[in-house]
Structure formats: C-alpha cells, structure tokens
C-alpha positions in Angstrom: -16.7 -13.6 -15.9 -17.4 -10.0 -14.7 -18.8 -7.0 -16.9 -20.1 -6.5 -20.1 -19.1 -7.6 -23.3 -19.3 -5.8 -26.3 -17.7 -6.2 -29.6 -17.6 -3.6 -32.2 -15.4 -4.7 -35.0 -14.4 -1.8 -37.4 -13.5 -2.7 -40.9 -10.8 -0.3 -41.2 -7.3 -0.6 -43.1 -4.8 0.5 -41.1 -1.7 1.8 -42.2 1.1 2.6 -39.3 4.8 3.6 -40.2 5.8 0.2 -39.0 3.9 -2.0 -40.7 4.5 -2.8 -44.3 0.5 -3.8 -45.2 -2.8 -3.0 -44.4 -4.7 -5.4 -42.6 -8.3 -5.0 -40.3 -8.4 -2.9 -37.2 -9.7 -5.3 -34.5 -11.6 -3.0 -31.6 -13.5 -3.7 -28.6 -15.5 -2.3 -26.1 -15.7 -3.8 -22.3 -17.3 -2.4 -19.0 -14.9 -4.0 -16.6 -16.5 -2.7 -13.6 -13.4 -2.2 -12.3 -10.2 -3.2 -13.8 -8.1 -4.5 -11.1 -10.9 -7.4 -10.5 -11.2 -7.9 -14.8 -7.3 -7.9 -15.4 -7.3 -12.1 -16.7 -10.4 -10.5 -19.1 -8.5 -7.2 -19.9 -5.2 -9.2 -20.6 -7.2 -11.9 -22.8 -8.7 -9.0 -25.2 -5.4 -7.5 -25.5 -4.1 -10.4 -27.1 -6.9 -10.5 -29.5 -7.5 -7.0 -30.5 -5.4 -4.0 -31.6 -7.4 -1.5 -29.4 -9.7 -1.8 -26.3 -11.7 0.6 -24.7 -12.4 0.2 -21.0 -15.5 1.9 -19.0 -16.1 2.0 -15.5 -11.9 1.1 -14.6 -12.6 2.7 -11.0 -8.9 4.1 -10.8 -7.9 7.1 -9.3 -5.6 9.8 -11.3 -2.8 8.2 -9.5 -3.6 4.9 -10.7 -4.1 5.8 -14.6 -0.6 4.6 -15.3 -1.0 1.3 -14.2 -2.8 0.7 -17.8 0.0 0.3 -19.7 1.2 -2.5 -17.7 -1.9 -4.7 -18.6 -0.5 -5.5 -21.4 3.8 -5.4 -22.5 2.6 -5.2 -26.1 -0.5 -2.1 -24.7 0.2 2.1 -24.3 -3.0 3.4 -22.9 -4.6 7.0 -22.6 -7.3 7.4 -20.1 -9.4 9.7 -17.6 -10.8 9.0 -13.9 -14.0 10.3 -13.0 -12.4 10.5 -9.3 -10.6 14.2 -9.1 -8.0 15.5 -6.6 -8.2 18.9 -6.9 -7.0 20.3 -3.3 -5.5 16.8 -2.2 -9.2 16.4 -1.6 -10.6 13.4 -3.5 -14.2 14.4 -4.9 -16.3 12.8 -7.9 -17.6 9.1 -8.7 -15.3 6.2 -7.5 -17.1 4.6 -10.3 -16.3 5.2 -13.3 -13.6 6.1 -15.9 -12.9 5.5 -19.1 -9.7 4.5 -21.4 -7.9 3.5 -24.1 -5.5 0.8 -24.7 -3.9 0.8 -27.9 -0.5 -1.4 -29.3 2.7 0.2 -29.4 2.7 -0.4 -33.3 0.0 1.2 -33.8 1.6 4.4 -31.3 2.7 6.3 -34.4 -0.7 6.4 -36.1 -2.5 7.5 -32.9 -2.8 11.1 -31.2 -4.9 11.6 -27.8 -7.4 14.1 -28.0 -7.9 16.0 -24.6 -11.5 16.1 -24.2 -11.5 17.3 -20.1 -14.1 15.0 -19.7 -14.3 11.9 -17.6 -16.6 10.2 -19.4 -15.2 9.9 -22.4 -11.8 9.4 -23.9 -10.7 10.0 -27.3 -7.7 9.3 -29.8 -7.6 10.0 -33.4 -6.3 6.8 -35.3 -4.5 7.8 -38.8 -5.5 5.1 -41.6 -5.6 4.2 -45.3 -9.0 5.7 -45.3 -8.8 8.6 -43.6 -8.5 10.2 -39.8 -10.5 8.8 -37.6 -11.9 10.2 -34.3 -12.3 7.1 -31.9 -14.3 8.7 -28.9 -14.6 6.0 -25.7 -17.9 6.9 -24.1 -19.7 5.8 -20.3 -22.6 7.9 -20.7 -25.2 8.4 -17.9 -27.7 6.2 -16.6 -31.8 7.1 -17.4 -32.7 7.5 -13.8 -35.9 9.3 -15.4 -34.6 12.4 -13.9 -34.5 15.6 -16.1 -30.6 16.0 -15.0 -29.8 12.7 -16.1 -31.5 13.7 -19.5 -29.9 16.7 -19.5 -26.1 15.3 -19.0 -26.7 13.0 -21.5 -27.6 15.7 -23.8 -24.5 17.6 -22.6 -22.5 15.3 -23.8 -23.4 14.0 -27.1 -22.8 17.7 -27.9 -19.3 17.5 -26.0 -18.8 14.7 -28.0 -20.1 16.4 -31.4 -18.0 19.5 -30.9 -14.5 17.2 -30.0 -15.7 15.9 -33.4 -16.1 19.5 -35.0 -12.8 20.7 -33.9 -10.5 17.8 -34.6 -9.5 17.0 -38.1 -11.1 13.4 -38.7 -12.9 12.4 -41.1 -14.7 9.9 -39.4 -15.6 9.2 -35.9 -16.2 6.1 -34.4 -18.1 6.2 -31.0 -17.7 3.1 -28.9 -18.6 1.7 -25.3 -21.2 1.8 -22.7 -24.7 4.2 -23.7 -26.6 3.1 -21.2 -29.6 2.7 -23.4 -32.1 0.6 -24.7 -31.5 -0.1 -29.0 -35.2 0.8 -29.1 -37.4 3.6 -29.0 -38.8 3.6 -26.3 -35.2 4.6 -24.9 -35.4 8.5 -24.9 -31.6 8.5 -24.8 -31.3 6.3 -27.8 -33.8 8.9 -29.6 -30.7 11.4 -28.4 -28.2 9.5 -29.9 -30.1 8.9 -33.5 -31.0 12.9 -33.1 -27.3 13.9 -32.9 -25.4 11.0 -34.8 -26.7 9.0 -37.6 -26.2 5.3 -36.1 -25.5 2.1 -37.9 -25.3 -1.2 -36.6 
C-alpha cells in the first residue's frame, strides 16, 4: 500500500443544514505520494471518513478538478505546488495539497484562499464553533538554514490565516515532516507557535 497513513480523529459535533443530528466528524490525513497511483486507498478513506486531506497529490493546476471525481459522494478544494504562470510550468512536480470534503457537509464549509501550495484550508461551521481546518506539507529538515527558515515562514502563514479568519478553533492536520521529539528543531517550531496536543 503506498504512502503514509495518519489518522487524526476530531471529536467534533457537526451540525450541517442537511442533517437533522449531530454526530462525530471523522478526519484523516494521508501522503499519497501521488494520487493517481493511491486512488483504490483515496476511494477506501472516502468511504470511511467525512473529510480527507491529501499531501503530496503531484497534480498540475489543470489536473486539480479531477478530485472531485474520487469520490461521487467527495467536493474537493486544493492547490498544486506546480505553477503555470507564462504557459511555462515552474515549481515542485511534487507536492500539493487538498481537501476532500462530502457534499453534505458542503453547506457548513467555506475555502479559505491561503496562496500557498503547501497548505490548504477550509473553515468547517459546527455545534461548537468555527473551525479553521488548515492541510499542511511542510518542508523537509535538510539541516539547511532555508529549510529552517521556510518552515518558520509558514507556521506564521499559517498563524496569520488563523488571525484573519473568524474561527474559533483551528485544527492543523497532515504531513510536518518532523520528529515528535525534541531533538526535532522543527517540532520545537511547531510547540513555539502552536500549543500541540496529541
């Protein structure tokens, strides 16, 4: 089975206009190291959650679309890290993140335009609150001071989407390409900037 898996499940009640109760919000993370090889995975955790966030889909701008046909009962909002600017492809053929959501929960959910290919975001109206969901592939610890310093870059971007949006909570899921320890100087970045529980 290729990628990563990683479940996050988030004991939220969610509310939507077309649904009479609340009931858990079932979320999950998975690096799919490129979607078009993962699609029997992507297909099986759409039938058992009501959101999943994809890193590293590998699809051109182009191709984005082609994420709301994984699934008949999916939407999806998501960003490539390949650009086109120019007809002139430029940027990491690796990479990209989204967010595939059910079309009963459409009416409870908003994208958030974060500009940012590494990370995609929704805001997800429940019971409890707004919450900011932020999809995250952050960079790699090549031991490189610009590594360090894109990291850095964007658990700020990702602390100011926060800021600005009108949520009450924010839940940041997927790949952080770090160690749970400390001797991970990104995970001393993420503690730094967000409190994290687990």
């Amino acid at each position: 089975m290729s990628g990563l898996w990683a479940y996050w499940y988030a004991a939220i009640s969610s509310k939507s206009k077309m649904e009479a109760v609340s009931r858990e919000l079932r979320i999950c993370s998975f690096n799919c190291r490129g979607c078009k090889s993962s699609l029997p995975e992507l297909q099986r955790l759409c039938e058992m959650h009501d959101i999943v966030c994809l890193q590293e889909h590998w699809l051109q701008p182009c191709e984005l679309n082609t994420l709301s046909l994984v699934h008949d009962e999916f939407l999806s909002w998501a960003t490539s890290a390949v650009h086109t600017d120019n007809n002139l492809l430029t940027g990491r053929p690796y990479g990209g993140t989204a967010i595939l959501y059910k079309w009963s929960f459409a009416k409870a959910i908003n994208v958030v335009h974060t500009n940012q290919s590494r990370m995609t975001a929704v805001t997800v109206q429940t019971s409890v609150g707004l919450i900011l969901l932020v999809n995250v592939y952050m960079p790699t610890d090549y031991g490189s001071y610009e590594c360090y310093e894109e990291y850095v870059d964007l658990c700020a971007e990702i602390a100011v989407v926060f800021t600005e949006s009108n949520a009450t909570y924010l839940l940041v899921i997927g790949d952080f390409n770090c160690e749970c320890n400390v001797s991970s100087r990104f995970y001393d970045i993420l503690c730094s900037l967000f409190p994290i529980t687990f």
